[in-house]
N, C-alpha and C positions, 0 to 999 in steps of 0.2 A: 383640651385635647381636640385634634381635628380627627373622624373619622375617614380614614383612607381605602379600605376594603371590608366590603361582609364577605367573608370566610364559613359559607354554610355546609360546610366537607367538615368543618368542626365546631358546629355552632359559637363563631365568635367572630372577630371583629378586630380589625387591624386598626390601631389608634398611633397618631404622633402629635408630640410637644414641644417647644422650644425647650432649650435647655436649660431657663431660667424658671419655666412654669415645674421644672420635673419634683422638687419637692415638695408642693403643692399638690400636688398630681397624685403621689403618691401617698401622701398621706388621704388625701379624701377616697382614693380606691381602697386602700389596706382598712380605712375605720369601717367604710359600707360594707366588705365582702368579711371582714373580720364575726362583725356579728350575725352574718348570713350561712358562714361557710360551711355549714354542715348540709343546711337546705338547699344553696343552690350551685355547689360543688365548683364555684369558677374559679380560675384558675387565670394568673399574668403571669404572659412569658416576654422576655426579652426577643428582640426580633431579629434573628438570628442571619447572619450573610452564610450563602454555602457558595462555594466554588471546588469543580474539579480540577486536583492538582494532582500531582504524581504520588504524593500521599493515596492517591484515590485511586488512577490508572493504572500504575505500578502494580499493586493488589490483585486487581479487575484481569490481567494479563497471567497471573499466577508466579509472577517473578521469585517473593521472598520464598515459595515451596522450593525453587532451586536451589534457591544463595543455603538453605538449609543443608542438601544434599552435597553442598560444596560446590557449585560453578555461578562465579560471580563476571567471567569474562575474562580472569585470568589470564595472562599470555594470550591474549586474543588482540590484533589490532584492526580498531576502527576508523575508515576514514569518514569524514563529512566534508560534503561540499558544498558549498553556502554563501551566508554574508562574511564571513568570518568568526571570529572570536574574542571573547576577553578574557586574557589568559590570567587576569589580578583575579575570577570570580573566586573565593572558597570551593567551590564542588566542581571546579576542574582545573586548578594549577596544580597537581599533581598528575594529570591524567595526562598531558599535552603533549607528544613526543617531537613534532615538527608541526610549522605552519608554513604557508606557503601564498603569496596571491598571485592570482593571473590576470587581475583585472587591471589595466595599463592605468599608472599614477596612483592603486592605493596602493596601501600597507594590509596587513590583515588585521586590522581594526573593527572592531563589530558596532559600526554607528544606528545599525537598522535594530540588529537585537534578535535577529531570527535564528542566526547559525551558533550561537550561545545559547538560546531558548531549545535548538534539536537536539545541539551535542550533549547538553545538560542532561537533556530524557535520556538518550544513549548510556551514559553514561557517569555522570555525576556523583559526585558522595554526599551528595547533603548536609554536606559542613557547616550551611549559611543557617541551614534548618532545625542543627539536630537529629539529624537523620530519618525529616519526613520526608524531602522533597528530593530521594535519592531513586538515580535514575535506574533502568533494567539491567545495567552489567558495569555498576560501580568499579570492578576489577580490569575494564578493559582499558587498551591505552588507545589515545587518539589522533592522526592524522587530520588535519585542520588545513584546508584546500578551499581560498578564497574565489569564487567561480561567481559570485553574484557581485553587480556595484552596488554601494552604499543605499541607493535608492531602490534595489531589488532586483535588480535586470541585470540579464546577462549574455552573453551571444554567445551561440553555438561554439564558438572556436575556444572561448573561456572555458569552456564546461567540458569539452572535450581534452583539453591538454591537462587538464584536473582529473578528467578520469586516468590518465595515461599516468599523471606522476603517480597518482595514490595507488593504484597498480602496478608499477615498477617500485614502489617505496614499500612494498610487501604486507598491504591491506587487505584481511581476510574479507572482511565485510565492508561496502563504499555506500554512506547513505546519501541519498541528492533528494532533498525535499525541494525539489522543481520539476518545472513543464512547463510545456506547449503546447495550449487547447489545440495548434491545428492537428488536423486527422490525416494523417498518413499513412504509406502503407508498408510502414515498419522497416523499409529500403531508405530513410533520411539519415544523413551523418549521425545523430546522435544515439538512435536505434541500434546503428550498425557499430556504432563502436563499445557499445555496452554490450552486443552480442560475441564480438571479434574480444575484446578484452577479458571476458568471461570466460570462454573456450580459452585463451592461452595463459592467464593466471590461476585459473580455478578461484576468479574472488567472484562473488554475489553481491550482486548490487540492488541495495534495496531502494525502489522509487516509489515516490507519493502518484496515488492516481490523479489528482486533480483534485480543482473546487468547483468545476464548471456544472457540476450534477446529470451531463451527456456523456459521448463517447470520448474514454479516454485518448489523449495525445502523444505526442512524443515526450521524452525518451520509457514510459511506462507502459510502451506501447510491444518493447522490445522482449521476443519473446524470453529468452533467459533473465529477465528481469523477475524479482519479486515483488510487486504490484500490490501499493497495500490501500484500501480505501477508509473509511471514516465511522467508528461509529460513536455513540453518545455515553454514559454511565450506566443508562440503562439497557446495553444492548441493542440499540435502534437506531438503522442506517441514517449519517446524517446525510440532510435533504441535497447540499453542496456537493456528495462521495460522486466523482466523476465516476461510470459504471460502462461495462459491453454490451453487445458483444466487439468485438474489435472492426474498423471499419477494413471491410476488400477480402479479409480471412473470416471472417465471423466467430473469430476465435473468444474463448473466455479470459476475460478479467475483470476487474480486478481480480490476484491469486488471493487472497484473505482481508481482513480488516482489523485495525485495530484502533485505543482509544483517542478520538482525534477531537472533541469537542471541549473550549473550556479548562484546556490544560497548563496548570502552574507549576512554572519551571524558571531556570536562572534567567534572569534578567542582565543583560552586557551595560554593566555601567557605565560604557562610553555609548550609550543609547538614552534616548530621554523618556524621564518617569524617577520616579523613588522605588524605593526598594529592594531588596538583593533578588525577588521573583515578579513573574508579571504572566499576565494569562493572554495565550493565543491558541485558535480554532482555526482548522482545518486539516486536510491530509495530511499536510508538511509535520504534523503534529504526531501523526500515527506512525508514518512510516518508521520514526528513530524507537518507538516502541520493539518495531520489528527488528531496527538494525541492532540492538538490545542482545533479543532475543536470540539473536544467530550467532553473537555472539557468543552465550552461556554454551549453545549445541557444540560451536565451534573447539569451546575450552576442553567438554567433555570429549567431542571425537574434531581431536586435532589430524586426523587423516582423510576427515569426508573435506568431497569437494562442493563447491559455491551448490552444483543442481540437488546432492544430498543434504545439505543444509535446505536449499528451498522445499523440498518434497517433504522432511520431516516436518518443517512447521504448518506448511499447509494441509498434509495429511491429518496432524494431532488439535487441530482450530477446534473450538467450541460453536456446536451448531447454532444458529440462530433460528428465527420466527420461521417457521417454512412460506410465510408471506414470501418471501427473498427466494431470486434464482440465485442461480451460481454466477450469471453475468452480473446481480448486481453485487454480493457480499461474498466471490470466490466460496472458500470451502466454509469461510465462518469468521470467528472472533480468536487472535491469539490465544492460544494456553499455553506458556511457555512450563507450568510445570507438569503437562502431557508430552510436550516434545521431548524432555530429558527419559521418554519410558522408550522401552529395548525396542519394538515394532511401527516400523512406520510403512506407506506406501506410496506410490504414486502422485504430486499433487493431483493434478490433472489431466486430462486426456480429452482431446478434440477428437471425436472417432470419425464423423464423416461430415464433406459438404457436397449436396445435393444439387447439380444440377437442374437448372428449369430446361426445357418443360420435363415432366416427370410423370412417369406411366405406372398402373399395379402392378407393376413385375421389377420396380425399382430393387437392385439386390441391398440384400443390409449388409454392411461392416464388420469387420469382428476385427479388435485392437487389444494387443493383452494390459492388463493393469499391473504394473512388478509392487509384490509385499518384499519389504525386507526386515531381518531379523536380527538384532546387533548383538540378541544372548547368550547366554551359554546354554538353554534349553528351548526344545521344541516349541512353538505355539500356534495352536488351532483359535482358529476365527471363525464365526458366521456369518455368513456375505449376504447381502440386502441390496437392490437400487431401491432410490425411493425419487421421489419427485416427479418422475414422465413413467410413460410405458414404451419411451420408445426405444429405452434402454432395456437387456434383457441379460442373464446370466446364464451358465450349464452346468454351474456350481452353486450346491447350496452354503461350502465351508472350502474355509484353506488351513491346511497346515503348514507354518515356514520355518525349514531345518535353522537348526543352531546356528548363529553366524552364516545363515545362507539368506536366497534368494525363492521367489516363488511368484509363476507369471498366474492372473485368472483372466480368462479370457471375458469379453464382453462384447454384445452386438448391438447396431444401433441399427432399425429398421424404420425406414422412412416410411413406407405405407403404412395407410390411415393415422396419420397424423395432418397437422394442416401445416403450410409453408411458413418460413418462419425456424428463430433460433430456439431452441429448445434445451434443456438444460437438467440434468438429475445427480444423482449422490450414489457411489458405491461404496455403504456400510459395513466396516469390518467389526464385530463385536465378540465380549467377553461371552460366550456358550454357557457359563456356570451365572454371570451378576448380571448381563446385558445388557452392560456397558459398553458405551463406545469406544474404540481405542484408533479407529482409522477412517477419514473421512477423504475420497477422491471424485472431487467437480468434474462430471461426464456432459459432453456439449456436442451438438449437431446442429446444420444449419441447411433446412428445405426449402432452395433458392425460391425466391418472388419471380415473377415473369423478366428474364435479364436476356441481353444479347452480348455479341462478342464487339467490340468495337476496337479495332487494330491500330496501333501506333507505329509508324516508320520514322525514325528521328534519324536525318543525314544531314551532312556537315553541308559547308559550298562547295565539295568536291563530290559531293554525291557517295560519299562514303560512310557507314554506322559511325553514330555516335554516344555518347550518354550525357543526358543532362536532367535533371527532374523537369516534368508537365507540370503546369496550374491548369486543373479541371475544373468545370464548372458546369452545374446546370444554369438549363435558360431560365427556368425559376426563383434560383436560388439565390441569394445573396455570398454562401458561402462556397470557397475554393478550397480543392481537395490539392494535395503535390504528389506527385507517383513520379518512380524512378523509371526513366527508360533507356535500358541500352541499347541501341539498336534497334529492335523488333519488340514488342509487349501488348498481348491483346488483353484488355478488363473488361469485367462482365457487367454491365451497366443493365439501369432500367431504360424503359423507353421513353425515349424524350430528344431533346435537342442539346449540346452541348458545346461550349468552345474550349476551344486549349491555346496554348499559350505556354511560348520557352524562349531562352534564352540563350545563345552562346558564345564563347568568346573566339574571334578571330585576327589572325594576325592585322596589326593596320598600314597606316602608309609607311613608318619608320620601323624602325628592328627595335626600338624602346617605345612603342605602343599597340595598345590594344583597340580592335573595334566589340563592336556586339552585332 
């Protein structure tokens, strides 16, 4: 036997054999430890593989305490937009109500294996497994909107006319495990049409933060988005969770987290590998946890819209480490069998941003935080911030009528704090067990030394126009894109910077264009 590892967390000793030494092997370990085993109590164990699969995540999320209470996603429709699909896998040819590709020359074919690995999570029955490797709302059906090509990429226009059909083809929930590291300012097509299609569907679109482990991008940038970043089995932000505060607003995200590292799920057999499962890491991995999740809320309250579905899960998250602001792990860790209780609140609330330069007599803010109450009886809470002091209450408790609503007020007071985003938690808990039952990400941001720097964009006629800016600092390597119609002043630090647009104008012919 080769010695591989000392193991002194358990006094022993990681050993390997060919496979032809192993009965040999075992006979001389079982004669020596046979006549010792009383004296020196060792012990041979098999060297066990672990991996997290949705056997695992699934659990970690609180899923099967739903599917108990009865909502498995029932009459709930999921869309996913992705690589595609393979609609032969066991745990989701029954699930598949339409598919659909935008990507010019394919079919919805799932050669990459990504968009069959989320929809699985979403939704899958575990046919292939026996019913380990079943996903958060085995009961939903699926919209299948191919928006990636085969090798992973996809442009704006793909992704966007995906949003547009699975929204008009009457998808509660649209999951898009994609992005684009750059940082924009939430004014780019794809921002805007997850905010524009949210307002007139009432669907919620759950996106992955990223893998880039900075400031999140587009389209998870947008605020009506549910924004979900990454954690591990144990709870622990993974290193990759693209995190806030948001760049230009300083707004909080990611809105929660769920299990994104490690996770085994369907494998698309027109993808290369063996197997009916195969394990992949990253966001792309978490967010279908979430889009899961909205659906089970969805089945129970087939009357809330996309923002009530996002506020219950974010509000019901399972705290994590208080290491973690709210810019990097939102309210927390999914608990889908919290979000199915009667009381939820608020996700979050951006209360104030602070102008530089900034004097002792800065005023504070005050933003109400709404509880809401889905029961047929009263319930009293006790209200807490925790995390800053710059967040403050005038309530110690709330009471929220039956089937009613109830605002508590909050203020955020910039003096004697230092500049910078700052971040805390408004606590609602059980008065009699206390227990948590409401958790809402409170965020502030007390600008750095900034100036205004004014953009005029006019056409060749000297008239407003709108085209996005590429900014950049004179340092930087990296270019920011801001939308300007016309007139836009941004609050910059000090420094040197160039811009840079583009537009298009008529050219010599009535069938051309100049720039």
């Amino acid at each position: 036997a080769t010695l591989t590892h000392d193991l002194p967390a358990i006094n022993g000793h990681a050993l390997t054999t060919d496979k032809e030494d192993t009965r040999t092997l075992w006979t001389t370990i079982s004669a020596s430890s046979g006549a010792n085993r009383e004296s020196t109590g060792a012990k041979l164990w098999l060297d066990g593989q672990v991996h997290a699969t949705l056997a695992d995540s699934v659990p970690q999320v609180g899923a099967p305490e739903a599917w108990k209470a009865g909502y498995d996603g029932d009459g709930v429709t999921v869309a996913v937009l992705d690589t595609g699909i393979d609609p032969t896998h066991p745990d989701l040819t029954d699930q598949i109500q339409d598919s659909v590709s935008f990507v010019p020359n394919e079919n919805t074919s799932d050669l990459s294996g990504h968009g069959t690995h989320v929809a699985s999570t979403v939704a899958g029955t575990g046919a292939a497994s026996n019913g380990d490797n079943t996903g958060v709302a085995p009961g939903a059906d699926l919209l299948i909107g191919k928006v990636l090509h085969n090798d992973g990429y996809g442009y704006d226009s793909w992704i966007i006319a995906g949003m547009q059909w699975a929204a008009e083809s009457g998808a509660d929930i649209i999951n898009m495990s994609l992005g684009d590291p750059s940082r924009t300012d939430g004014l780019d097509p794809m921002a805007l049409a997850v905010n524009t299609l949210s307002a007139q569907h009432d669907t919620l679109f759950v996106i992955s933060a990223g893998n880039s482990g900075t400031t999140i991008g587009t389209p998870g940038n947008a605020e009506s988005a549910l924004t979900v970043g990454a954690v591990d089995k144990q709870d622990q932000l993974a290193d990759f969770s693209s995190i806030g505060p948001l760049d230009y607003s300083g707004a909080i995200k990611p809105d929660l987290t769920a299990p994104g590292v490690a996770i085994n799920a369907a494998r698309s057999q027109q993808s290369t590998g063996d197997g009916m499962y195969t394990i992949k890491t990253g966001t792309s991995m978490a967010a279908p946890h979430v889009a899961g999740a909205a659906a089970i809320l969805a089945q129970q309250h087939p009357d809330w819209t996309g923002q009530q579905l996002k506020d219950a899960l974010m509000s019901s998250a399972e705290a994590l480490s208080d290491s973690y602001t709210a810019f990097q792990v939102g309210t927390g860790r999914l608990d889908v069998a919290a979000a199915v209780d009667t009381v939820h609140a608020i996700g979050s609330t951006f209360i104030g941003y602070f102008e530089w330069p900034h004097q002792p007599t800065d005023t504070p803010v005050t933003e109400p935080v709404t509880f809401t109450n889905s029961g047929t009886t009263p319930v009293t809470l006790n209200l807490a911030t925790t995390g800053n002091d710059a967040f403050t209450l005038n309530d110690s408790t709330v009471t929220i009528p039956a089937g009613g609503e109830m605002d508590v007020p909050v203020t955020a007071d910039p003096s004697g704090i230092a500049i910078g985003s700052h971040s805390g938690y408004l606590v609602g808990s059980d008065p009699t067990t206390g227990d948590t039952i409401t958790r809402t990400a409170l965020g502030l941001l007390k600008e750095d030394e900034r100036y205004g720097l004014t953009i005029k964009l006019r056409d060749r006629n000297g008239d407003p126009t709108q085209e996005f800016v590429k900014l950049r600092a004179a340092d930087s390597w990296f270019s920011q894109f801001v939308s300007v119609d016309g007139d836009r002043t941004l609050r910059l630090p000090p420094g040197t910077y160039t811009l840079e647009t583009t537009a298009e104008i008529p050219g010599e012919r009535a069938d051309s264009l100049g720039l």
